[in-house]
C-alpha positions as CSV (number, residue, x, y, z in Angstrom):
1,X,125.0,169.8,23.5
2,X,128.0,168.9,25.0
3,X,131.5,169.5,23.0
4,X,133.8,167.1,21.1
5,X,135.8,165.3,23.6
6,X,139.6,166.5,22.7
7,X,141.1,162.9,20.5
8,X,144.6,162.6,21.5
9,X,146.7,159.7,20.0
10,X,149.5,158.3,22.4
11,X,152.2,157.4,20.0
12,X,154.1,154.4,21.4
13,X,156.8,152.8,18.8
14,X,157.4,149.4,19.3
15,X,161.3,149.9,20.2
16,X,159.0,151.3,23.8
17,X,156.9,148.3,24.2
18,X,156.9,146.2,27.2
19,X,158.1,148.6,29.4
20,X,158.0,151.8,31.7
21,X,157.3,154.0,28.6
22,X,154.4,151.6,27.6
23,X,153.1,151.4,31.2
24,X,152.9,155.0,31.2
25,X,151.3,155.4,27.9
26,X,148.5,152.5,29.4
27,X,148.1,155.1,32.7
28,X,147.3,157.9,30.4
29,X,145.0,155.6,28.7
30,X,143.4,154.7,31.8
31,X,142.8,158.4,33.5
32,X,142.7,160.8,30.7
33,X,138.9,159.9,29.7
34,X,137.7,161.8,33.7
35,X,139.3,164.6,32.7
36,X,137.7,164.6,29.3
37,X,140.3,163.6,26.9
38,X,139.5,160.3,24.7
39,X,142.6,158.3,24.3
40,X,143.8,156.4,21.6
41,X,147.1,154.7,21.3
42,X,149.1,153.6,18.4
43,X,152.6,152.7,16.5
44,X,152.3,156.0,14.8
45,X,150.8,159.5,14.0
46,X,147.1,159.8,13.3
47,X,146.1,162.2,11.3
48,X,142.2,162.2,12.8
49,X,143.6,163.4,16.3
50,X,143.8,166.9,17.5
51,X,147.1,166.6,19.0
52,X,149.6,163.2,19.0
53,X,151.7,162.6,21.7
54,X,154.7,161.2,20.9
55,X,155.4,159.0,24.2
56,X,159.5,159.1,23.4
57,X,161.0,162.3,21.2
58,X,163.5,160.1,20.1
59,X,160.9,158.7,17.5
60,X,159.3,162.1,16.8
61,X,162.0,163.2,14.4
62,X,159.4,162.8,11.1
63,X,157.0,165.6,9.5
64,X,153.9,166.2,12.0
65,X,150.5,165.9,11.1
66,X,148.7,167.4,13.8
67,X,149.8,169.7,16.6
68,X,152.1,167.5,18.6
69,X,154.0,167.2,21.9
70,X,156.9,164.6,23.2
71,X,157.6,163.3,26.2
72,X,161.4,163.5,27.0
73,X,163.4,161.7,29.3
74,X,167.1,160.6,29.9
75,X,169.4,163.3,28.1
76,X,172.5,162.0,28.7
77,X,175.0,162.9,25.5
78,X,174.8,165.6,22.9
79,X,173.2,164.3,20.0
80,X,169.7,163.7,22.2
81,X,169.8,167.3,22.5
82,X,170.5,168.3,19.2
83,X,167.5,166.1,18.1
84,X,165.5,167.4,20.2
85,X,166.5,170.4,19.0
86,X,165.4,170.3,15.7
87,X,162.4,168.2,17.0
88,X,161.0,171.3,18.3
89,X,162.2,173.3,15.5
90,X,160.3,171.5,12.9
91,X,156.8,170.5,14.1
92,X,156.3,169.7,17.9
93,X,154.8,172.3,19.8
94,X,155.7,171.4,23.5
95,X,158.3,168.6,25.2
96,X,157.1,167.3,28.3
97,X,160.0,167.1,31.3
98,X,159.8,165.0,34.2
99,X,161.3,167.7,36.4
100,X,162.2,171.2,36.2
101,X,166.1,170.2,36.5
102,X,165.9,168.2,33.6
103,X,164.4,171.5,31.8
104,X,167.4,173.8,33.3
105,X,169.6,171.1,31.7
106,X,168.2,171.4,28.0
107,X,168.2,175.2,28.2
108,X,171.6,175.1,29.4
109,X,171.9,172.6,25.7
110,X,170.5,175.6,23.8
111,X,167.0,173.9,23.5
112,X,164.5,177.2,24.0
113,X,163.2,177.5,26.9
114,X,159.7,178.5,25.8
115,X,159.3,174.9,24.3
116,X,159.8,172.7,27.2
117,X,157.7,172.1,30.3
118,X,157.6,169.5,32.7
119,X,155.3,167.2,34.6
120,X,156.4,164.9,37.6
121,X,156.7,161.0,37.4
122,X,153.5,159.3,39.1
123,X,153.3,156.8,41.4
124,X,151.3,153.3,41.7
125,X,150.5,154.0,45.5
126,X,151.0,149.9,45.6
127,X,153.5,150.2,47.7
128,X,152.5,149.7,51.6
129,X,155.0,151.4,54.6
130,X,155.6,149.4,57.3
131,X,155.8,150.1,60.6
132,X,159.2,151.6,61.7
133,X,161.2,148.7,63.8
134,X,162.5,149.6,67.7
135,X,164.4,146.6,68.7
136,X,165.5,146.3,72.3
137,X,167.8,144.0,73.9
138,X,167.3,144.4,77.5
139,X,165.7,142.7,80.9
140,X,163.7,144.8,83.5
141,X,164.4,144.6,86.7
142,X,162.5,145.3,90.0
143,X,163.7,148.8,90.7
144,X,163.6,150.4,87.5
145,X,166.9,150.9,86.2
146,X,166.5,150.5,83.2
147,X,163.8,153.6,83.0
148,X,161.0,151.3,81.8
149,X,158.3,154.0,82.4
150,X,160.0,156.6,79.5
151,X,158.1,154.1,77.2
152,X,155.0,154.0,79.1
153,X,154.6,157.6,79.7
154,X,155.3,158.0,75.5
155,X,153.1,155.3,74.9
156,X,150.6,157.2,76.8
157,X,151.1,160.7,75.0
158,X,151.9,160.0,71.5
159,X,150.3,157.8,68.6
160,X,153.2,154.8,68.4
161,X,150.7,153.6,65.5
162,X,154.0,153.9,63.0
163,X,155.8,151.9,65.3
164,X,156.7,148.2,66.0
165,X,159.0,146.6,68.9
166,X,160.8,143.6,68.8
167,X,161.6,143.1,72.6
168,X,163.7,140.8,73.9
169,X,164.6,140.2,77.5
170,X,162.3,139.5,80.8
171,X,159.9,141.2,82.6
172,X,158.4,143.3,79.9
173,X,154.6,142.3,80.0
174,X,153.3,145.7,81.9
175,X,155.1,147.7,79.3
176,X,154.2,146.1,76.0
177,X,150.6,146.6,77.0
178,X,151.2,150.3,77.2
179,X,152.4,150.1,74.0
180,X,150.1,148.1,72.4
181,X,147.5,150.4,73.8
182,X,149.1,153.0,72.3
183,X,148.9,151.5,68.2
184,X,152.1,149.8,68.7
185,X,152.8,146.5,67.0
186,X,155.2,144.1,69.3
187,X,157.0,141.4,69.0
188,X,158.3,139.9,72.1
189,X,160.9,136.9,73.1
190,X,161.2,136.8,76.8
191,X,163.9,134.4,76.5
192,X,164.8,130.9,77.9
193,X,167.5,129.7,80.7
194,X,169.7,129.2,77.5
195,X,171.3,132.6,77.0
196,X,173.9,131.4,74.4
197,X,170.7,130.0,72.4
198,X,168.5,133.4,73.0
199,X,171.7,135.1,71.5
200,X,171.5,133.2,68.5
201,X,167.9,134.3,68.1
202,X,168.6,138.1,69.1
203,X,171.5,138.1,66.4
204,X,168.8,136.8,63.8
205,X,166.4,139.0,64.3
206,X,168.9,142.2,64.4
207,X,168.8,142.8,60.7
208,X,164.7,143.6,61.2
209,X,165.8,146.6,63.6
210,X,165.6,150.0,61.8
211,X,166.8,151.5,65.3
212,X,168.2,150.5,68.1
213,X,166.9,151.6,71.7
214,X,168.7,151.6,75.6
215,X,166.6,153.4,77.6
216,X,169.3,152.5,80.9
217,X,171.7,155.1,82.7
218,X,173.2,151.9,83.7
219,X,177.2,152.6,82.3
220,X,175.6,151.2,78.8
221,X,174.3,148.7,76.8
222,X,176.3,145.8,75.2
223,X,173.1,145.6,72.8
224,X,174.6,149.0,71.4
225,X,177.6,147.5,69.9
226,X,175.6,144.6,68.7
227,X,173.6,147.4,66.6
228,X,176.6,148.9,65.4
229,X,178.1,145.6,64.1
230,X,175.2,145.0,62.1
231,X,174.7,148.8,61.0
232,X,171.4,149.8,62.2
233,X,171.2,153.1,63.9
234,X,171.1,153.6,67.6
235,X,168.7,155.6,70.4
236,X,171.0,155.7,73.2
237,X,171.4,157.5,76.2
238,X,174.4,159.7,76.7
239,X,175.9,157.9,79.5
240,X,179.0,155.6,80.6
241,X,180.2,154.0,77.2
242,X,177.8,155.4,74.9
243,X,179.8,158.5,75.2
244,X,182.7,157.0,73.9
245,X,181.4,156.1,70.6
246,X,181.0,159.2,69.5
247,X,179.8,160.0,66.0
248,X,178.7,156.2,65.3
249,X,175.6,156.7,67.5
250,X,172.7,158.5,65.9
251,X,170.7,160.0,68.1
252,X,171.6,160.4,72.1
253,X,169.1,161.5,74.9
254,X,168.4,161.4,79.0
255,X,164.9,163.2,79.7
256,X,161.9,162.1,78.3
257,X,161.2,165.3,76.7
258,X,164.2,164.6,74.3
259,X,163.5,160.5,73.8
260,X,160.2,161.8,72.4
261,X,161.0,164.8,70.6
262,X,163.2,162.0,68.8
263,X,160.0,159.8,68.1
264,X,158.1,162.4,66.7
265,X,160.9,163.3,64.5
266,X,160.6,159.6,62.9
267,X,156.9,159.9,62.7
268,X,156.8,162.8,60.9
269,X,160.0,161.7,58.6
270,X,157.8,158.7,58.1
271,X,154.5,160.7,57.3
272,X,156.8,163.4,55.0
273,X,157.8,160.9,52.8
274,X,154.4,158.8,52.6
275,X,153.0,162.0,51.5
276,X,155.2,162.6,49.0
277,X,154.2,160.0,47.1
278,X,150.8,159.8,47.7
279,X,150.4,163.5,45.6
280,X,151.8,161.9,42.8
281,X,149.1,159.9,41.5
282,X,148.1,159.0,37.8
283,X,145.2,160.9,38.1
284,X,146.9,163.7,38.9
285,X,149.8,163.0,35.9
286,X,146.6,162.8,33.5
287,X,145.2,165.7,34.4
288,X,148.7,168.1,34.1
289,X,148.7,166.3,30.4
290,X,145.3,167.5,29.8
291,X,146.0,171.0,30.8
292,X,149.4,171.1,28.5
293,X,147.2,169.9,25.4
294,X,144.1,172.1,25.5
295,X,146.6,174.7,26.0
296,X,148.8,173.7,23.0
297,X,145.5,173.2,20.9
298,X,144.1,176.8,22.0
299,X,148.1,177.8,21.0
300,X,149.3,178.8,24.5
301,X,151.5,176.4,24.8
302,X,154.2,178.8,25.8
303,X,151.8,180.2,28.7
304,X,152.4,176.7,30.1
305,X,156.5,176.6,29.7
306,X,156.4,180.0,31.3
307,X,154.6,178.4,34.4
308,X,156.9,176.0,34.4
309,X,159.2,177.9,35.7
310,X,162.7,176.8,36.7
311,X,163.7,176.1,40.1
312,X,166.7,177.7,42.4
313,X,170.1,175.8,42.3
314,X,170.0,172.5,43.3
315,X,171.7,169.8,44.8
316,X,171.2,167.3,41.4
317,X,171.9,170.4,39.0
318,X,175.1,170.8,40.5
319,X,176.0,167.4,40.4
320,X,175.2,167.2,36.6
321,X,177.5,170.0,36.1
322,X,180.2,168.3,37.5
323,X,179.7,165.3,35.3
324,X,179.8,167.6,31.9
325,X,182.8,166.6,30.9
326,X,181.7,162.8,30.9
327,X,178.3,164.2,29.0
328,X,180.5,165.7,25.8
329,X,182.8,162.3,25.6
330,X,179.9,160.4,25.4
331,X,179.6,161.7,21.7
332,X,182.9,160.1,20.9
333,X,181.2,156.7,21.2
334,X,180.7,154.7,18.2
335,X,177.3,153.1,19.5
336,X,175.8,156.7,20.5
337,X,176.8,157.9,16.3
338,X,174.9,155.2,15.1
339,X,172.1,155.6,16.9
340,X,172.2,159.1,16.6
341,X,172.4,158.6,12.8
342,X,169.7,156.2,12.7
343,X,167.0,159.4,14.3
344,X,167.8,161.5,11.5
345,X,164.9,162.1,9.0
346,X,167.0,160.3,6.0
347,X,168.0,157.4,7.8
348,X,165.0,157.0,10.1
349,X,163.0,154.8,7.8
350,X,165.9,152.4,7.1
351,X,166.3,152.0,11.0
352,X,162.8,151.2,11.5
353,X,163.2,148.7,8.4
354,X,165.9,146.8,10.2
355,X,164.1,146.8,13.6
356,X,160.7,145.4,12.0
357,X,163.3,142.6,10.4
358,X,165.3,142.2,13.6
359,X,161.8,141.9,15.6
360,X,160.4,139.0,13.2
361,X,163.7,137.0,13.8
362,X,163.2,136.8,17.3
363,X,159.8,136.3,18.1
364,X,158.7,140.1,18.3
365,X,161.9,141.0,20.8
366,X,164.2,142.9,19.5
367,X,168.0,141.0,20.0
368,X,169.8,142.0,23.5
């Protein structure tokens, strides 16, 4: 006989509704039922749960009936942390993070360490990459000069799949083949015997460029300082003029080993950051929740804040810390005392009063 699937209530308030906090509340709904959870969702506790899940602590302040955890996000003044605080004092067993800095930062608020955990935001994996964009601004000529056959020979050795080229100049038809051969999208504009009219054409289509290529040990290309005008980053050789603007090229070469050592550097920039994302999936959110609430339910929930565990110093902890000063003044604020007034347990009901009467003036929207 198989067990009782574990019953755990969402708790979404109404002030959450139509939102990100709702969206994620309707993901957990979604995903939580593979890994054995069954998923309810509702305005408030329910006492025939095992565990609610209070999808904001800033609603959580109230006597719990079950065991209970709270998701917490956006800490920005004092009295969030002090109710939080007492949050965890008085009845909730775990708060959920969405990163291990925003856990440092609570701890370093006096919230105990042994209550707080984290799980990483998830991703819709909607979100298609497109191809990175080579624009180049040049015509070929019979002898070569302008080193034509780098791109052929790294069309014939590397995957150009991530890339696309938007060529423009003459005599280019040999080489786009390569590079089509090679996965590459292209885009190609010959050109016309009005130059002043192709320029117009070239200058539209700059903006598309994510990088800029001269492939020439020619003195220099005036394409470069077209690409600098417009901001996009340049792949130049480190010849003639190029030299002389310095810093505001991005990457300089000559041999081919170094033109593709660049390329490969985009791909795998490219692929780094595609991957990234792709870990952080619902399924994968659903399933961390899971894990926190069987392990709050078998009362090891500080097993799983000591797994947690806190990160070295970084970049976006250091900045916070520099911003303290702004984080205490916000508590002077006469907006930030009311609502922090309006979470305590004695005034909570009369809030939520006043919301449910500001709601049915306005069509169910609470006033902007």
């Amino acid at each position: 006989m198989k067990p009782k699937p574990l019953h755990v209530n969402l708790v979404l308030h109404p002030d959450n509704q139509g939102w990100i906090i709702e969206k994620m509340a309707v993901k957990l709904q979604e995903y939580l039922p593979a890994t054995g959870v069954s998923v309810s969702v509702s305005g408030g506790q329910r006492s025939d749960a095992d565990l609610n899940h209070w999808m904001s602590y800033a609603f959580a302040n109230e006597p719990q009936l079950t065991r209970a955890t709270m998701f917490i996000t956006h800490i920005d003044d004092p009295y969030k942390a002090a109710l939080i605080r007492g949050e965890l004092a008085r009845g909730i067993d775990l708060g959920i993070c969405m990163s291990r800095d925003s856990v440092r930062h609570l701890v370093e608020l006096g919230v105990p360490r042994e209550c707080l955990c984290h799980v990483p935001p998830a991703h819709d994996s909607l979100a298609v990459p497109r191809r990175i964009c080579i624009g180049v601004t040049t015509r070929l000529y019979p002898d070569g000069r302008k080193r034509e056959k780098l791109l052929v020979r790294l069309a014939r050795e590397m995957s150009l799949e991530s890339f696309r080229f938007e060529i423009f100049g003459l005599g280019w038809e040999p080489v786009i083949e390569e590079l089509k051969s090679a996965g590459a999208e292209v885009v190609y504009f010959p050109g016309t015997a009005d130059y002043r009219g192709d320029y117009q054409v070239l200058l539209q289509h700059l903006p598309n460029f994510d990088y800029y290529l001269y492939t020439g040990m020619d003195e220099g290309s005036l394409g470069t300082l077209d690409a600098l005008a417009a901001g996009i980053p340049t792949i130049v050789t480190a010849q003639g003029f190029h030299l002389d603007l310095g810093d505001s090229i991005t990457d300089f070469f000559v041999s081919y080993e170094e033109l593709e050592s660049i390329f490969q550097r985009l791909y795998h920039e490219r692929v780094s950051r595609v991957a990234v994302a792709a870990r952080l999936t619902w399924a994968a959110y659903a399933e961390h929740h899971a894990e926190i609430w069987r392990a709050v339910l078998a009362g090891e929930g500080r097993v799983v804040a000591a797994r947690s565990a806190l990160s070295q110093e970084t970049a976006g902890s250091l900045a916070r810390r520099s911003s303290q000063t702004t984080f205490w003044l916000l508590a002077l604020r006469p907006r930030r005392i009311l609502s922090a007034l309006g979470h305590t347990r004695s005034l909570k009901p009369m809030r939520d009063a006043w919301q449910r009467f500001q709601r049915a003036r306005n069509g169910g929207n609470l006033p902007r």
